[in-house]
N, C-alpha and C positions, 0 to 999 in steps of 0.2 A: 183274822185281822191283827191280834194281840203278837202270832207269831210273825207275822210281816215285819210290824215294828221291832221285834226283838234281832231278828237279821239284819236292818240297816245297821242298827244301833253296832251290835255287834262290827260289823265293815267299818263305821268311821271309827272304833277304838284301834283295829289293827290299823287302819292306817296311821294311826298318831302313833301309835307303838314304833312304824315302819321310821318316822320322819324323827321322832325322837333318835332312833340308833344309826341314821347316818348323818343325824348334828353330831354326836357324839365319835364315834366315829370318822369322820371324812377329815380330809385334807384338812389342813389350817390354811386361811383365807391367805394372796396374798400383798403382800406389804409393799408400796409405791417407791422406788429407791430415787430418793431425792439428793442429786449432786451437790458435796459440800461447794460452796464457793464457785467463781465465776467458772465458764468456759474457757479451757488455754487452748489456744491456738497457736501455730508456729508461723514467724512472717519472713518473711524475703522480702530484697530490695526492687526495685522498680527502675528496669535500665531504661535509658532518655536515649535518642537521638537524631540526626540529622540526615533525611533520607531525600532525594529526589522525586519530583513529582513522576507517576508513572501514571498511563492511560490507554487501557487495552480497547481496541479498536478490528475490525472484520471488512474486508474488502476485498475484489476479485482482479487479476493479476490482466492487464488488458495490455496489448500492444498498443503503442505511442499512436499507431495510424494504421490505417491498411490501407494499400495497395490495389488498384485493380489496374490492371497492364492494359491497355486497352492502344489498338491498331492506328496511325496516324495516317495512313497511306494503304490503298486497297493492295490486292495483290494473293498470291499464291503462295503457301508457307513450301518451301524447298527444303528446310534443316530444322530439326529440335536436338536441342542439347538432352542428356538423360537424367539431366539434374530437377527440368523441367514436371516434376512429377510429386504430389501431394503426399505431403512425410518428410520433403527432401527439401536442402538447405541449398541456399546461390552464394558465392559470393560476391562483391561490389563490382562492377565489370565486367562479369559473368556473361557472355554471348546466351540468349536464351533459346528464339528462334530467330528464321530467317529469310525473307520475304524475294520471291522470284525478283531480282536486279536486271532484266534482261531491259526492259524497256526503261528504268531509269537511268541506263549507262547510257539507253540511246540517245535519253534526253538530255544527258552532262554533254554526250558528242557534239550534239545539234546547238547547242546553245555556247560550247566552245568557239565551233564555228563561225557565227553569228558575233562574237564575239570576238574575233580574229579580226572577220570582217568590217565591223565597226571601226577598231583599232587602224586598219588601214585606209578608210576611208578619209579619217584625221588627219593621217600623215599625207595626203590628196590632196586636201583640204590645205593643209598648211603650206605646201608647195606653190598649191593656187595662189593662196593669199600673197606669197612673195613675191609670184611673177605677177600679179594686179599690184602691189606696193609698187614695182622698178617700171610696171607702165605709166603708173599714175603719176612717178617723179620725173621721168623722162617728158610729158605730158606739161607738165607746170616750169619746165625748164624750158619749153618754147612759148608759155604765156606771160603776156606785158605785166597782169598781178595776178598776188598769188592766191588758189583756191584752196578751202581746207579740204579735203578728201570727204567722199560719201561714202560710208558702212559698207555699200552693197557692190559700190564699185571695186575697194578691196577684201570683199568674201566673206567679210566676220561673220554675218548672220548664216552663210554654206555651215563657217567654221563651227560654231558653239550649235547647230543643229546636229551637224554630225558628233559633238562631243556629250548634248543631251543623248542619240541616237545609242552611244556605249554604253552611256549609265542605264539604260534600260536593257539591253542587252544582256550587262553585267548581272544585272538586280534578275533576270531569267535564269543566268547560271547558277547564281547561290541557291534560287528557290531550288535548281533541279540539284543541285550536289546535296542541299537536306533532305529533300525527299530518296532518293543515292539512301545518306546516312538513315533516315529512318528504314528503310529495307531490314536495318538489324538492331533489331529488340535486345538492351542490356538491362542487367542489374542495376538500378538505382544504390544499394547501399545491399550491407548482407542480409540475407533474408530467408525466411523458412517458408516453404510455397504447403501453401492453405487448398487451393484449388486451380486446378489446370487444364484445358481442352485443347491444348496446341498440338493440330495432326500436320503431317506431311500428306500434300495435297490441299488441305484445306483451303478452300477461297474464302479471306476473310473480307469486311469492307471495313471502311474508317467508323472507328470507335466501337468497335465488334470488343469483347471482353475475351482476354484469353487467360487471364491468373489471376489468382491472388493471392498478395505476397503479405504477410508480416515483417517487421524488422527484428533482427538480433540483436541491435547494439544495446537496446533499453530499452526497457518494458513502464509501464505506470502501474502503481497503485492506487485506487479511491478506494478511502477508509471514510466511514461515515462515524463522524466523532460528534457526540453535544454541543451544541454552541455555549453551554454554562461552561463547560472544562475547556475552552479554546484560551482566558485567560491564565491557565497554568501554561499555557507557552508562551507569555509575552515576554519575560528572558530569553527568551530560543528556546531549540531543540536539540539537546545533545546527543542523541543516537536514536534509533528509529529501526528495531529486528522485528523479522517477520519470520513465518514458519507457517508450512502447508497445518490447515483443520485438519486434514483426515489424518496427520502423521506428525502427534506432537512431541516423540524421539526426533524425529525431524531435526538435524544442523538448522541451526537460524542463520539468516542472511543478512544481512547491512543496507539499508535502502536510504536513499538522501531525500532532504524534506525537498519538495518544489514548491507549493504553494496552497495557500486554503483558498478555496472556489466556495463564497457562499452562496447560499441560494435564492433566486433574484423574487421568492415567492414567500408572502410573512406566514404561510399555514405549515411548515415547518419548525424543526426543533433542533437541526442537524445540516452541521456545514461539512463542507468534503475535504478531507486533506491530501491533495495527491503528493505520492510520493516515487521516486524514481528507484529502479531497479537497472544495474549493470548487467548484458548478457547476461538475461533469467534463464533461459534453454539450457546454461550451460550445469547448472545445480541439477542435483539429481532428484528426479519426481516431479520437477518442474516442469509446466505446459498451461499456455494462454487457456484461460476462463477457468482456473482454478481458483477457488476459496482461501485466501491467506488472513491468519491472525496477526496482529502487529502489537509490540509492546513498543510507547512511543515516550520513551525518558527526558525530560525535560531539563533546561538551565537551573531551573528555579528548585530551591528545597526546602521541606519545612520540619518541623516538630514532629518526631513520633515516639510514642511508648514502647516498647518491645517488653512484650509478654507470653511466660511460655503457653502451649499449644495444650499443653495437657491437663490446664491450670481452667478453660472456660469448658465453661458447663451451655446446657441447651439456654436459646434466645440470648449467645454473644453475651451471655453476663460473665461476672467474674469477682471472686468475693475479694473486697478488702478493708484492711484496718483503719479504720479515721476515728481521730478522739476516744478514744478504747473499745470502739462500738464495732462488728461487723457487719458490711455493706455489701449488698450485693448493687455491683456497677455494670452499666452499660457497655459495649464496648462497639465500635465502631472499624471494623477492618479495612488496611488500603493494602496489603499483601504479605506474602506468607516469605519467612525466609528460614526456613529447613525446621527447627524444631522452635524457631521462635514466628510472632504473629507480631507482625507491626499493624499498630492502632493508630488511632488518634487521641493523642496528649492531652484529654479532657479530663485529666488525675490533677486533686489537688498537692500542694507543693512537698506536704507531710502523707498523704496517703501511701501505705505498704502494700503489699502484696501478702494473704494469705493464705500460705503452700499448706498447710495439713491443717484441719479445722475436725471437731469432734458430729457423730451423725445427729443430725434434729436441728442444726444450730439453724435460726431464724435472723430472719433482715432487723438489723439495729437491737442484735441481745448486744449488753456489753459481756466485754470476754477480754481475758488476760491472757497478755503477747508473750510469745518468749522468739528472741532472734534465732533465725535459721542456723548459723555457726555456734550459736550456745548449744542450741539442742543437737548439732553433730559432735558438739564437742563432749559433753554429758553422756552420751552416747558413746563413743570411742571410750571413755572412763568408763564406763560399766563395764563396757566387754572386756577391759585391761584387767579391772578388778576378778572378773569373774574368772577369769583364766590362769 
């Protein structure tokens, strides 16, 4: 038992022997280096200006209307143009196809005819009438007094029945000379054909579908814009570029404003702004129901900050000097213009901009400024001296 206790005892002395020679020994503790005087920072100035409102916007490229061709008159298609064929472009009076004419020539003949015949029945008619006028006067030059003439004794009602007789006659030709013209299907205006089933042989009947056409001349866009941002256009619209989604190297193209279409339902938040497009086919990569971005530039402009890009840090902040203090500020972006970022002007009228700041510095330490051109200029004098 005596010897137990002499072996602890023993153990806790080496150890204080151990811990005494690495106090004595070991490192020196060390010492907290506390920076004389404030934090210098370096500031730069805060360039102001005057930018138009912009408001990007997404929509899909529709033709103005479509087209479906459809038969006015039955008949047998005799001729197709080879333009007629889905892929492929018409132009405005483009013959498309062509509707067997055999029996409406018959019917222009037949109704010619009858229409001849009319015409000479009139002039019958008005013969008559003359020779019943010189009986009817020879007549009254052997009566004691004199009668006025009766209607029917000099022909009038023969006469104006056979001139109703033309006009209906006539009103038969025209019908058969449009039916004639409808035999051949043209281009309404220039157009790119979407879909087409027009055969040679084919019997079609009236209002049968045989295409359908798009126009070339001008296309629409619906861009679905906020209704809060439609007051940045109440000065106008100064330009309005668009550019294919999938392809934004993509040429931009020039589209004119036509009209905002609100929407007649209040569970929305978004009015539509269409916009027109000149011959879109004719850009390249362009094609109906593609996805187009639009940047829509306004009359109207307001205040902005312009702040470099390399200057905000994460969560759009960005540090600056007010009253000698530094501040880390807000910033709120409306877009980007190459190595600068336009803000919004929500800087007070003395706030700077600071470009080099020391690491640790904290929201509202005060800290001493020194202007950006002083310190390049200090700067250039060193390296002068040292050289």
């Amino acid at each position: 038992m005596h010897r137990a206790h002499v072996k602890v005892l023993l153990a806790c002395c080496v150890g204080l022997a151990l811990c005494s020679l690495i106090l004595l020994t070991g490192p020196q503790p060390l010492e907290a280096s506390v920076p004389q005087g404030k934090p210098r920072v370096v500031l730069g100035g805060l360039e102001r200006a005057m930018v138009a409102n912009r408001v990007d916007a997404f929509g899909v490229l529709l033709p103005r209307q479509t087209l479906q061709l459809t038969t006015q008159v039955p008949g047998e298609i005799t001729w197709v143009s080879e333009q007629l064929e889905a892929g492929d472009q018409v132009a405005q009076g483009d013959l498309l196809f062509q509707i067997d004419q055999r029996d409406y020539l018959i019917a222009v003949s037949s109704a010619e005819a009858r229409y001849a015949q009319a015409q000479a029945n009139i002039v019958l008619e008005e013969g008559r009438a003359e020779i019943a006028q010189l009986e009817w006067a020879t007549w009254q030059r052997n009566q004691s007094e004199a009668e006025s003439a009766n209607p029917l004794a000099l022909r009038e009602p023969q006469r104006a029945e056979a001139v109703a007789r033309r006009k209906a006659v006539l009103a038969d030709l025209e019908r058969a000379k449009l039916a004639l013209e409808r035999t051949e299907v043209r281009a309404p205006w220039p157009a790119s054909v979407v879909h087409a089933n027009a055969i040679v042989g084919q019997l079609l009947s009236v209002g049968e579908v045989t295409a359908t056409l798009f126009p070339l001349d001008f296309a629409v866009v619906e861009l679905q814009v906020p209704m809060q941002t439609l007051r940045l256009f109440d000065a106008g619209i100064k330009q309005i570029l668009l550019r294919p989604i999938h392809d934004p190297n993509a040429p931009t193209v020039v589209g004119t404003f036509d009209s905002v279409v609100r929407n007649l339902t209040e569970d929305t938040r978004l009015a539509t702004v269409r916009v027109r497009v000149d011959e879109p086919l004719n850009h390249s990569g362009w094609a109906y129901g593609m996805h187009l971005q639009a940047n829509i530039e306004a009359q109207q402009q307001r205040h902005v900050a312009l702040v470099p890009a390399n200057l905000i840090i994460s969560g759009n902040l960005i540090w600056v000097y007010r009253e000698g203090r530094a501040h880390r500020h807000r910033l709120y972006p409306i877009e980007n213009q190459g190595g600068m970022v336009a803000v919004e002007d929500n800087f007070a009228s003395a706030d700077a901009l600071i470009i080099e700041r020391p690491i640790g510095l904290f929201d509202g330490a005060e800290v001493a400024s020194t202007d950006s051109a002083a310190a390049e200029m200090a700067v250039t004098e060193k390296g002068a001296a040292g050289s």
